[in-house]
KOLMARLO-25375 format. One record per residue (C-alpha): residue number from 1; residue in three letters; chain; x, y, z negated. Coordinates in Angstrom, 1 decimal, decimal comma. Last residue first. Example, Ala and Ser with C-alpha at 12.3 -4.5 7.8 and 13.67 -1.06 7.14 Angstrom:
2
[node 2 'SER' 'A' [13,7 -1,1 -7,1]]
[node 1 'ALA' 'A' [12,3 -4,5 -7,8]]
***
This chain:
357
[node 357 'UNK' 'A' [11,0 3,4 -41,4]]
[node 356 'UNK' 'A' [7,5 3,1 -42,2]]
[node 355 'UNK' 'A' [5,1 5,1 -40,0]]
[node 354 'UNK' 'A' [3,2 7,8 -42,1]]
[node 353 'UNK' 'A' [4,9 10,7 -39,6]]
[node 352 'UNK' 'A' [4,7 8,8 -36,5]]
[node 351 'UNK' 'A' [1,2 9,1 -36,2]]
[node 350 'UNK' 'A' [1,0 12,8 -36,3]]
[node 349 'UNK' 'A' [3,7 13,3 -33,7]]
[node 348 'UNK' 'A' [1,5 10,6 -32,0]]
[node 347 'UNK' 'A' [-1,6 12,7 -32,2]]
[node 346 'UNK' 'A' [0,2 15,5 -31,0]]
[node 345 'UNK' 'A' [1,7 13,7 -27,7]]
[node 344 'UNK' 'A' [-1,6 12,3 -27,5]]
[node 343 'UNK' 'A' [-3,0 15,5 -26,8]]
[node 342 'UNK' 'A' [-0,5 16,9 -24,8]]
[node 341 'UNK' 'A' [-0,3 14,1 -22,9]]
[node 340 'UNK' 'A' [-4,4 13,9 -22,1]]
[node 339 'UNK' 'A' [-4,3 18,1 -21,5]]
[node 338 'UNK' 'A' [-1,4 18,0 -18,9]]
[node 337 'UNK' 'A' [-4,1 17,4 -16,1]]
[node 336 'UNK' 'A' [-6,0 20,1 -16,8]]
[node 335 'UNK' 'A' [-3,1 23,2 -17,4]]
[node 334 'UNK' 'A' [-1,6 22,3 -13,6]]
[node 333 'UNK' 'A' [-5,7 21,9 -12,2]]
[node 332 'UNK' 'A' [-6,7 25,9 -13,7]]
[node 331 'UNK' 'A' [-9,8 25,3 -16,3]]
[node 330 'UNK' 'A' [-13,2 25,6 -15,1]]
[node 329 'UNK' 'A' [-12,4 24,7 -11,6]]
[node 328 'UNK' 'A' [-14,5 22,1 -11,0]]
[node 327 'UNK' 'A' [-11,9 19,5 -10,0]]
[node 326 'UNK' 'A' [-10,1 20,4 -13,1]]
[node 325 'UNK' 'A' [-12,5 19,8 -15,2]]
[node 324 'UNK' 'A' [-13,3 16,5 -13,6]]
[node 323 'UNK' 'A' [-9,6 15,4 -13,6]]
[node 322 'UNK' 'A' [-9,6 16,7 -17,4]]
[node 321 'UNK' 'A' [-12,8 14,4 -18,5]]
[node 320 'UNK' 'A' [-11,2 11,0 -16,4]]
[node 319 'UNK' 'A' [-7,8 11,6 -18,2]]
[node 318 'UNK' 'A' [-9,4 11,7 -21,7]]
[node 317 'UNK' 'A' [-12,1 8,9 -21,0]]
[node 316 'UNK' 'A' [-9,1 7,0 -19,9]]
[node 315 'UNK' 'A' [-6,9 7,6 -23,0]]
[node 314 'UNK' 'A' [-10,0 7,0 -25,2]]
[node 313 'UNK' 'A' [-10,3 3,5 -23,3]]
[node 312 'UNK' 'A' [-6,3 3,3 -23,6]]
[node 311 'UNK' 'A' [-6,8 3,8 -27,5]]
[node 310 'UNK' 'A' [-9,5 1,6 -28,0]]
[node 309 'UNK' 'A' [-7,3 -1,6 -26,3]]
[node 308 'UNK' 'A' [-5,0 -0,7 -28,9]]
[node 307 'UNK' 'A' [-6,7 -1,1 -31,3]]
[node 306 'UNK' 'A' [-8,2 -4,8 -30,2]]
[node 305 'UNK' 'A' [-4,0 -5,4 -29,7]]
[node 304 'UNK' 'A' [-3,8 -4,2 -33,2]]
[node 303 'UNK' 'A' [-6,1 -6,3 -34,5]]
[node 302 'UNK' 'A' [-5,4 -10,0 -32,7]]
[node 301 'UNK' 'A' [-1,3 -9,5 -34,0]]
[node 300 'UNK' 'A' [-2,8 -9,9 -37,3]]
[node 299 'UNK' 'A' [-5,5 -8,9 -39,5]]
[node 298 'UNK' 'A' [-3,5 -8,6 -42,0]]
[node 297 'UNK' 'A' [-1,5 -6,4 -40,1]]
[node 296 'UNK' 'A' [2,8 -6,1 -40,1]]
[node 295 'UNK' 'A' [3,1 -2,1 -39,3]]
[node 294 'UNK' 'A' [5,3 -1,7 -35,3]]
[node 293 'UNK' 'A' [1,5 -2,1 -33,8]]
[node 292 'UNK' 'A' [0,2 1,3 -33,7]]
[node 291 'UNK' 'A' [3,2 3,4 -33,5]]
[node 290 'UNK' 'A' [5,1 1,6 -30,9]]
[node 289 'UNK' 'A' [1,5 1,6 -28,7]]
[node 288 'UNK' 'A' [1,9 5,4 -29,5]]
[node 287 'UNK' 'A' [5,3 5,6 -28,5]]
[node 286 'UNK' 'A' [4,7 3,7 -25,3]]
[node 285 'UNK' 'A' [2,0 5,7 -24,6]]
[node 284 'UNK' 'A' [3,7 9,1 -24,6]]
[node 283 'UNK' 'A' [6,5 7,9 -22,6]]
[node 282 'UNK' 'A' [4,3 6,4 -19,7]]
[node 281 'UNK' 'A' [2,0 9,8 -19,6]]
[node 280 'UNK' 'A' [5,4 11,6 -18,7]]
[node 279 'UNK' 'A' [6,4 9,4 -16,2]]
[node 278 'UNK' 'A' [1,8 10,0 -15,0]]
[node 277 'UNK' 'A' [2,3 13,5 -15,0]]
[node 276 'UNK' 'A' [3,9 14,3 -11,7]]
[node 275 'UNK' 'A' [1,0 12,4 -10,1]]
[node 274 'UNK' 'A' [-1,1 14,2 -11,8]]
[node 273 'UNK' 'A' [0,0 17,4 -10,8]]
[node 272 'UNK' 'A' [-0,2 16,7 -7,3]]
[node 271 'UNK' 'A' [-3,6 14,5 -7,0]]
[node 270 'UNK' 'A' [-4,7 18,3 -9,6]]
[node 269 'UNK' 'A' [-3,9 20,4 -6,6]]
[node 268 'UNK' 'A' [-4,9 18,5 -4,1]]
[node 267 'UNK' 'A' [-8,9 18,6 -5,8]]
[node 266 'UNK' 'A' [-8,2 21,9 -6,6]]
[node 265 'UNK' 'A' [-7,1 23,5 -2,6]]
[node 264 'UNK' 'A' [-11,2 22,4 -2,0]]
[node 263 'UNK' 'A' [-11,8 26,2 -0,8]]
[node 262 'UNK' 'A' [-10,6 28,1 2,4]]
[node 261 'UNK' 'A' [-8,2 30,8 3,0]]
[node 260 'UNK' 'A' [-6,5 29,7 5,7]]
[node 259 'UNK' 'A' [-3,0 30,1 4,4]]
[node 258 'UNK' 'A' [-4,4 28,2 1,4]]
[node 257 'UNK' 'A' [-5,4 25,1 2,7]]
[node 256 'UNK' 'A' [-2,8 25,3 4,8]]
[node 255 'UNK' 'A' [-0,8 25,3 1,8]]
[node 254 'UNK' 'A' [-1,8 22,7 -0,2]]
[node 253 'UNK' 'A' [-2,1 20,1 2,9]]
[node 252 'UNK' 'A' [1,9 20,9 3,4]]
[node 251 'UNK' 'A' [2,0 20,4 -0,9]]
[node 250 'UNK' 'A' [0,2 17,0 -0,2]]
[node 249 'UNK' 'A' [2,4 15,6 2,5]]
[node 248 'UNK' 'A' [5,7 16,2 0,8]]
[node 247 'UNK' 'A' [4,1 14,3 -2,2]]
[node 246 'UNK' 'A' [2,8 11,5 -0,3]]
[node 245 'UNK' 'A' [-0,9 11,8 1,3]]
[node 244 'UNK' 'A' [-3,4 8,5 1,3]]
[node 243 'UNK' 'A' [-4,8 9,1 -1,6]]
[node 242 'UNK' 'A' [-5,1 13,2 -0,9]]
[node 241 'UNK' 'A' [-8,0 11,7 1,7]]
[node 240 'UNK' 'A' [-10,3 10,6 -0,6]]
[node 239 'UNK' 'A' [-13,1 11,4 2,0]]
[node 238 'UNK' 'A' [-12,5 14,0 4,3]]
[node 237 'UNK' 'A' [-13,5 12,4 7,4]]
[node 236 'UNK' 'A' [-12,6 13,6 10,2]]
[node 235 'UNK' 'A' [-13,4 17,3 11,5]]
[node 234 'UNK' 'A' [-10,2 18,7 10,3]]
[node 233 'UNK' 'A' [-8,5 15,5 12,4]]
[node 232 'UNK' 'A' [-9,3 17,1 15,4]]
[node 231 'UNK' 'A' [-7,4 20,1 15,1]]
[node 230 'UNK' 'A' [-8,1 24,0 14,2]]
[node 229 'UNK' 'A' [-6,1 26,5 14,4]]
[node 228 'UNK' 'A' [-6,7 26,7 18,5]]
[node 227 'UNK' 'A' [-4,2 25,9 21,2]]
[node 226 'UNK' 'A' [-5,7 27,2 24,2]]
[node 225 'UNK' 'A' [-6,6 25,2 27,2]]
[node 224 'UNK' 'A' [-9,0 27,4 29,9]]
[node 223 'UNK' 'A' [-11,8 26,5 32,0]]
[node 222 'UNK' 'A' [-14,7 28,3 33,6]]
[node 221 'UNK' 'A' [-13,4 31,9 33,1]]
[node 220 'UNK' 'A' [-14,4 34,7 31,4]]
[node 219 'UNK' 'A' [-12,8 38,3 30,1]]
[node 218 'UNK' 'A' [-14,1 41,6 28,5]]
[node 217 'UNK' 'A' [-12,1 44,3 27,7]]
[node 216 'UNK' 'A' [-13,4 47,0 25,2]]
[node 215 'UNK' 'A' [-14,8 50,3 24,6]]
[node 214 'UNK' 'A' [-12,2 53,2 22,8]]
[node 213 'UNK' 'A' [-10,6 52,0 19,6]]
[node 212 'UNK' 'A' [-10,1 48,5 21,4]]
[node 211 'UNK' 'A' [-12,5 45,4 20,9]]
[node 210 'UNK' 'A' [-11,3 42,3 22,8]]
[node 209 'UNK' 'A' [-13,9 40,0 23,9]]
[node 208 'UNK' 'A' [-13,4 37,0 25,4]]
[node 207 'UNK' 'A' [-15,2 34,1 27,5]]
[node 206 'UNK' 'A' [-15,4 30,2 28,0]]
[node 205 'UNK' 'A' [-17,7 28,4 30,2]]
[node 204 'UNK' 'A' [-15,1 25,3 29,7]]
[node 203 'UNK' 'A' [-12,6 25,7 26,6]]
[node 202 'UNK' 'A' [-10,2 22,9 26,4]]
[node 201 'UNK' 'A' [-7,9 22,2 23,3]]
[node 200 'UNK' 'A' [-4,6 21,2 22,8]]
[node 199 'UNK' 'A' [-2,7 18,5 22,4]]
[node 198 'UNK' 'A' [-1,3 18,2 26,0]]
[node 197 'UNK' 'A' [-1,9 14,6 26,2]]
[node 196 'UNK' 'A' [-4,7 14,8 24,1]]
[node 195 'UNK' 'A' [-7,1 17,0 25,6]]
[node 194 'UNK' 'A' [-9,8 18,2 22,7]]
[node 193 'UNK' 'A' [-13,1 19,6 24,0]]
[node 192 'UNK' 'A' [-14,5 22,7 23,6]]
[node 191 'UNK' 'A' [-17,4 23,3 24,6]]
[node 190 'UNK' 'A' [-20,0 26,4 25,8]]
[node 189 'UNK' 'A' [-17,5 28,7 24,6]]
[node 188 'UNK' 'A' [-16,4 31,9 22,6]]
[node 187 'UNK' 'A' [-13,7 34,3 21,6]]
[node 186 'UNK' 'A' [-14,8 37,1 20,0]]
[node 185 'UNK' 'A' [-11,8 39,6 18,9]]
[node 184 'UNK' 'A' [-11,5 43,0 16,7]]
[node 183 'UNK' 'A' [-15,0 42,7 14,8]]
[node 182 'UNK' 'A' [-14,7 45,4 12,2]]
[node 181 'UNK' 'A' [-15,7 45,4 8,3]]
[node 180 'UNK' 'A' [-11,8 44,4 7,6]]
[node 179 'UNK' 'A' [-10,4 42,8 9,9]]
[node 178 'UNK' 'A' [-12,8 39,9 11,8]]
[node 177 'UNK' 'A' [-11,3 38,2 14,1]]
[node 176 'UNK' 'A' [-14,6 35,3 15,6]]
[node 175 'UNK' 'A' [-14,5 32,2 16,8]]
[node 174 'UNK' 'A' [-17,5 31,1 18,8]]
[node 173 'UNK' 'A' [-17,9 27,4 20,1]]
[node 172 'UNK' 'A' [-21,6 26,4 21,0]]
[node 171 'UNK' 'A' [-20,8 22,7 21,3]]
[node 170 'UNK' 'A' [-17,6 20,4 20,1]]
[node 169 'UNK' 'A' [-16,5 17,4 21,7]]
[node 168 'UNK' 'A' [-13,3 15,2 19,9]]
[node 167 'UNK' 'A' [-15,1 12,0 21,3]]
[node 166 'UNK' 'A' [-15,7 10,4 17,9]]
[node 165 'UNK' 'A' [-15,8 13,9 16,3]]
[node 164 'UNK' 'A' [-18,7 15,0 18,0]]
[node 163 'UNK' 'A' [-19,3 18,4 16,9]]
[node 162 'UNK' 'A' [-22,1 20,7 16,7]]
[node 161 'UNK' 'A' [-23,0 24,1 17,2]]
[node 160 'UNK' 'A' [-19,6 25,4 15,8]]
[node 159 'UNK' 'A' [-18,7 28,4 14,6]]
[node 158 'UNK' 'A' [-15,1 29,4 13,3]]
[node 157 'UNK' 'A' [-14,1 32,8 11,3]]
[node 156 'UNK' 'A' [-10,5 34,4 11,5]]
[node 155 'UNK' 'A' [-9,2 37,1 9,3]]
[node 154 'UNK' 'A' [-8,4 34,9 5,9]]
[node 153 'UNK' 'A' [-8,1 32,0 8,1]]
[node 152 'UNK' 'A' [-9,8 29,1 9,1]]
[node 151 'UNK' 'A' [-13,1 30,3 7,8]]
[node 150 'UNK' 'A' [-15,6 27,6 8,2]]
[node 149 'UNK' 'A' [-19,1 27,8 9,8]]
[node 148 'UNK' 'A' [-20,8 24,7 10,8]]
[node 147 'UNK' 'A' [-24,2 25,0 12,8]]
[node 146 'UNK' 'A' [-24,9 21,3 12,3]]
[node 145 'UNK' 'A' [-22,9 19,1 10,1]]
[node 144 'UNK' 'A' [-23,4 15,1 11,0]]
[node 143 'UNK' 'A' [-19,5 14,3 11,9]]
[node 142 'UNK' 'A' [-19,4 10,3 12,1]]
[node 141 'UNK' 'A' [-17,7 8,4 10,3]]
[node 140 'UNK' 'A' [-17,3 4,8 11,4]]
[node 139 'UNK' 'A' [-18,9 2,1 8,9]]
[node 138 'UNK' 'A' [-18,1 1,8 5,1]]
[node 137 'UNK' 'A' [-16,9 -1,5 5,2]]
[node 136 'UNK' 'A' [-15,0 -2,5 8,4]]
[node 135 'UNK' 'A' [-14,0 0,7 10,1]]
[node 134 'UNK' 'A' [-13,8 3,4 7,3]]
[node 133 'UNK' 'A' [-12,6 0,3 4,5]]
[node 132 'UNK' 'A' [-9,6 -0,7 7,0]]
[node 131 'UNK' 'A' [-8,5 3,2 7,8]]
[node 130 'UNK' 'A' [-8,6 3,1 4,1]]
[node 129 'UNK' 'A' [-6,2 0,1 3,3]]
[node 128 'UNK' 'A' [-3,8 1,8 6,4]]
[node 127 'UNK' 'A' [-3,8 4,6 5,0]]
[node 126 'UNK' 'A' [-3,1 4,0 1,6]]
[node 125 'UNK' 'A' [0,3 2,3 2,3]]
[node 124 'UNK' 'A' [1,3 5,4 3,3]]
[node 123 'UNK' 'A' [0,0 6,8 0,0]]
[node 122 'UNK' 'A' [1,4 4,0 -1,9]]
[node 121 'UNK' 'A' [4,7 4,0 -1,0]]
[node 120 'UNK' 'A' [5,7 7,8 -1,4]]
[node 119 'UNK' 'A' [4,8 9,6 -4,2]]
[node 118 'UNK' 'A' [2,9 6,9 -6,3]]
[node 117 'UNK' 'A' [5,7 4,4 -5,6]]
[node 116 'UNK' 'A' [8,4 6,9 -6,5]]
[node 115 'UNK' 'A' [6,6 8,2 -9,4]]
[node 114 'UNK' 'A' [5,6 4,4 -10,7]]
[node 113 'UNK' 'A' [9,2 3,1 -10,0]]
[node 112 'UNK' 'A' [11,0 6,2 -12,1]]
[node 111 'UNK' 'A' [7,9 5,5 -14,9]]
[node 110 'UNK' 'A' [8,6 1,8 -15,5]]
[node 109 'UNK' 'A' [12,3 2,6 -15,4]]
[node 108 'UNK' 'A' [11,8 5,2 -18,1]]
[node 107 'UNK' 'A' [9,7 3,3 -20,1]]
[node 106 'UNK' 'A' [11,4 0,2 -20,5]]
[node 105 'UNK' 'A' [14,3 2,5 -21,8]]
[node 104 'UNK' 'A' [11,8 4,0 -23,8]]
[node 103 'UNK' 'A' [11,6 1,0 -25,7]]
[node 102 'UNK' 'A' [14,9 0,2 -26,1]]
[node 101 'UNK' 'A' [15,4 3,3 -27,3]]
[node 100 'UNK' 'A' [12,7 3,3 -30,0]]
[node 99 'UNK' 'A' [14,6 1,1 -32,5]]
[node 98 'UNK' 'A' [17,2 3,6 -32,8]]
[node 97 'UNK' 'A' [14,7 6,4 -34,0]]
[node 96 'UNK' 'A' [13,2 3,3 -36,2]]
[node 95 'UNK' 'A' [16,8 3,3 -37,7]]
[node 94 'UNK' 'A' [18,6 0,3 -37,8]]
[node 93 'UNK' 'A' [20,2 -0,7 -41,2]]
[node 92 'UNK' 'A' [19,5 -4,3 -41,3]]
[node 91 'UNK' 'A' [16,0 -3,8 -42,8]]
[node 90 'UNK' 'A' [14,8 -1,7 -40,1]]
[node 89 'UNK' 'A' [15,5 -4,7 -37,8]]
[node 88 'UNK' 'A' [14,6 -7,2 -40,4]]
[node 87 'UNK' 'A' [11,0 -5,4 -40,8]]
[node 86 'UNK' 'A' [10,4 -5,4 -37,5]]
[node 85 'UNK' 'A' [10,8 -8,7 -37,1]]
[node 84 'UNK' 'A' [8,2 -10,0 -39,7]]
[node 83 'UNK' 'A' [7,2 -12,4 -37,3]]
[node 82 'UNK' 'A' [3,6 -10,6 -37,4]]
[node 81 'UNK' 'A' [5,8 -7,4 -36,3]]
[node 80 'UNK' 'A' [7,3 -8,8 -33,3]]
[node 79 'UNK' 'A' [4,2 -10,0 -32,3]]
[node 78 'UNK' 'A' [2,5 -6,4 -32,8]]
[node 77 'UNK' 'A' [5,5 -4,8 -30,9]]
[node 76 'UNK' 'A' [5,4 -7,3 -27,7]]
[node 75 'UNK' 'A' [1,5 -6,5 -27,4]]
[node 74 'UNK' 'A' [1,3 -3,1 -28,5]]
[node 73 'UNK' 'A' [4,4 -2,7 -25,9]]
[node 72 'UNK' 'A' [2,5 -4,7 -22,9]]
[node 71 'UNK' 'A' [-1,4 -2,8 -23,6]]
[node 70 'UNK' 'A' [0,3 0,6 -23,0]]
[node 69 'UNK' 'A' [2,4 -0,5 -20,1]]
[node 68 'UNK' 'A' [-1,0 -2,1 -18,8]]
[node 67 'UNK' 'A' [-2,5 1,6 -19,7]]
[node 66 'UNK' 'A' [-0,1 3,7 -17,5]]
[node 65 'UNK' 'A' [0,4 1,0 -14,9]]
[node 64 'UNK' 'A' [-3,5 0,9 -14,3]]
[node 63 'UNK' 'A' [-3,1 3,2 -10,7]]
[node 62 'UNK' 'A' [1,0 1,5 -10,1]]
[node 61 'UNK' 'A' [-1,0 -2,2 -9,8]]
[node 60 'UNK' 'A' [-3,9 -0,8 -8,4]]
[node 59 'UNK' 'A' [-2,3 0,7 -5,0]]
[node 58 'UNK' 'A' [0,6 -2,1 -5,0]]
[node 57 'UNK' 'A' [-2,8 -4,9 -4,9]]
[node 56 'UNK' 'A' [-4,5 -2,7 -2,3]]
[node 55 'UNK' 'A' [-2,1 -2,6 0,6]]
[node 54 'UNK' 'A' [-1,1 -6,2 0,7]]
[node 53 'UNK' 'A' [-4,6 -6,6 0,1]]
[node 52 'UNK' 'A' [-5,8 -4,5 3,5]]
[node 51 'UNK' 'A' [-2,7 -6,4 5,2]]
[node 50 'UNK' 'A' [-4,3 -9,8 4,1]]
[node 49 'UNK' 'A' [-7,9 -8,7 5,2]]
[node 48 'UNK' 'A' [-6,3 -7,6 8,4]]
[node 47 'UNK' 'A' [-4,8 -10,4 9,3]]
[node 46 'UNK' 'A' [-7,9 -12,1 8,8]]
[node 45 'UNK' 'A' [-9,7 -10,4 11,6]]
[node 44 'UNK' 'A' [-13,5 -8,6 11,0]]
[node 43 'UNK' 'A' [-15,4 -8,7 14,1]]
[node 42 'UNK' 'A' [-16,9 -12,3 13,2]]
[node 41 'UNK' 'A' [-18,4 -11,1 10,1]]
[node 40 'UNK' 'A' [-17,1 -13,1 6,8]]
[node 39 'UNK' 'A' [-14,8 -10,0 5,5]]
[node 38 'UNK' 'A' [-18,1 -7,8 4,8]]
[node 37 'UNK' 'A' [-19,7 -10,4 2,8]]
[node 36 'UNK' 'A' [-17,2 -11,3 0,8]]
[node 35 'UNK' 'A' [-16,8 -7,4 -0,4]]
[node 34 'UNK' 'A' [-18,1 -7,8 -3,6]]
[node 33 'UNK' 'A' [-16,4 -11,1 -4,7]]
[node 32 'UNK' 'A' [-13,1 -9,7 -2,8]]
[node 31 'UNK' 'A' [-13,4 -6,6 -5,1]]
[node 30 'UNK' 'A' [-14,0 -9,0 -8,2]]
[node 29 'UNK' 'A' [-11,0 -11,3 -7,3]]
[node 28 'UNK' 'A' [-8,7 -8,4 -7,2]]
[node 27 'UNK' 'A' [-9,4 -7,0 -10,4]]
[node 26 'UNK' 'A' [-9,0 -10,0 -12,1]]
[node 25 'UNK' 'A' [-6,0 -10,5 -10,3]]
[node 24 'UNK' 'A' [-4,7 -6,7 -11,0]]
[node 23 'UNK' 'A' [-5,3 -7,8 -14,6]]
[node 22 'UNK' 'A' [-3,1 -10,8 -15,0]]
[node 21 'UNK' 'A' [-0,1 -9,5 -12,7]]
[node 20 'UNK' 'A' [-0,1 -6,3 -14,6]]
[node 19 'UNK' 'A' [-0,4 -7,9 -17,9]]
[node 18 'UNK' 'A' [2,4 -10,3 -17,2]]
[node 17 'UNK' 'A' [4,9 -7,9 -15,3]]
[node 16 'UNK' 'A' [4,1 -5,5 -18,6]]
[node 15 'UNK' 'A' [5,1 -8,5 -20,7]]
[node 14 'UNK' 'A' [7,9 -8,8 -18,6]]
[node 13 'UNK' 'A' [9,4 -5,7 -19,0]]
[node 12 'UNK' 'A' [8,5 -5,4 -22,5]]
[node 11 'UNK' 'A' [10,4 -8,9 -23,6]]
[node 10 'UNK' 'A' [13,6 -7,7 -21,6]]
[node 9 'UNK' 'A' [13,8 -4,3 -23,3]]
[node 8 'UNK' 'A' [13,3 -5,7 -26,8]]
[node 7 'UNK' 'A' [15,8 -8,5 -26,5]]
[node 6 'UNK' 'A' [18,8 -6,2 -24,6]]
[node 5 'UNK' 'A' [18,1 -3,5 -27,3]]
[node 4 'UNK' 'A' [18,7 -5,8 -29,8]]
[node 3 'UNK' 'A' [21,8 -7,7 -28,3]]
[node 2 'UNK' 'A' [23,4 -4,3 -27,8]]
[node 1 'UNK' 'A' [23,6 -2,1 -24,6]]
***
């Protein structure tokens, strides 16, 4: 590694360090500002305001890493540029190819620690910040549906009365085999109640129908444990849950998603995908921040970082637009998410062409 690239890559690294520190603080003193007067009731502990930030700050931090990476090489390349650097590196021989290595250098050790954070770290750290917001801010959950059918899988159909999810209770249990246009098996129940120890589920008034070719067999009892498809935690709340799933987790949740033939597989699909994006989106935004700000401005350094703010909020708008495509299923998640990078992977191609070098 030479002196040059030694100089660029320490100056981006910290400048990124800078930018995140600077704007996960703002950010962080605005969600305490609206949340002071949750964390002031008596039932709320300290410790677990600190832990909840612990959690949050990482969770930010790696979310705006994208843009604050953006925002850091505009930044670093626009100074360099208004001290005519630039032009003395290019001048001395150095290709802007050359120049660029440093840069993406930067980039690929910003986007290793942002995968593996985003994969692994912050989801586990996720669950803890959002078992926090369920029982402090937003209140316990509590199941409200009413005569819920689901299909659990593509032959099996569940119905449920009513459920209580806080003591794992369910009413009016039927769960029906259906193959084809024929009912095969009815199982159903008064309740069914969930018995941890031997995690499975209790059926009290329960009774079974088998349909055969010729009549069928009919059986009752007043209790019996079966181990069911379903679990307790299917009936908690659903809300943002692929944050707090890693990568491993995510593809499981995929799948039995799938395997039971139900719908809201997209919304994992395109966490997933995304999340597999975001090295990628680092590399494309440091060549465009390179692009933008490498030409000396009148207007100075003040200019190009003001363009460059323009470019992430296009970038967001971008990324926010394909996430809700996605979601609703007009265009398949893997092709939805790539759209922002592909994008400005053109537009930079472009870009780099009228660059002097």
């Amino acid at each position: 590694m030479k002196i040059l690239d030694r100089y660029i890559l320490q100056k981006l690294l910290t400048t990124f360090l800078f930018v995140v520190f600077i704007i996960v603080a703002i950010i962080v003193v605005i969600d305490v500002t609206e949340k002071i007067s949750e964390f002031t009731k008596p039932e709320v502990p300290l410790g677990r305001i600190f832990q909840y930030y612990a959690d949050f700050i990482p969770w930010i931090a790696n979310l705006i890493s994208p843009i604050t990476v953006f925002i850091a090489t505009v930044f670093v390349t626009a100074n360099m540029a208004s001290h005519t650097e630039i032009i003395s590196i290019l001048s001395s021989g150095v290709s802007f190819k050359r120049m660029l290595v440093p840069y993406f250098g930067a980039a690929l050790i910003i986007a290793i620690v942002s995968f593996y954070f985003n994969g692994w770290v912050i989801p586990e750290a996720n669950k803890s910040r959002r078992s926090f917001e369920i029982e402090f801010i937003e209140g316990n959950f509590y199941f409200s549906k009413t005569d819920f059918h689901i299909q659990v899988s593509p032959t099996e159909y569940l119905y449920l009365q009513r459920y209580d999810n806080n003591r794992d209770l369910g009413h009016k249990f039927t769960m029906e085999r259906i193959e084809g246009d024929s009912l095969k098996e009815k199982l159903s129940a008064n309740q069914i109640e969930w018995n941890d120890s031997t995690k499975k589920w209790r059926l009290k008034r329960w009774q079974r129908r088998i349909i055969l070719e010729k009549g069928e067999e009919v059986s009752f009892g007043a209790v019996m444990d079966s181990t069911l498809v379903i679990l307790p935690k299917d009936f908690q709340s659903q809300h943002r849950l692929w944050e707090t799933l890693t990568l491993p987790e995510l593809t499981k949740k995929i799948d039995e998603i799938t395997r039971r033939g139900l719908e809201g597989a997209k919304i994992y699909k395109v966490e997933k995908y995304f999340r597999y994006t975001m090295p990628f989106t680092v590399f494309v935004l440091v060549f465009i921040g390179v692009i933008v700000s490498s030409r000396k401005s009148r207007g100075g350094t003040g200019l190009q970082i003001a363009i460059g703010f323009i470019i992430s909020f296009i970038f967001i708008i971008f990324v926010i637009t394909s996430r809700g495509v996605a979601e609703g299923g007009i265009i398949p998640p893997i092709i939805a998410v790539w759209i922002p990078n592909v994008v400005f992977s053109i537009v930079g191609m472009f870009m780099y062409r009228y660059v002097p070098r």
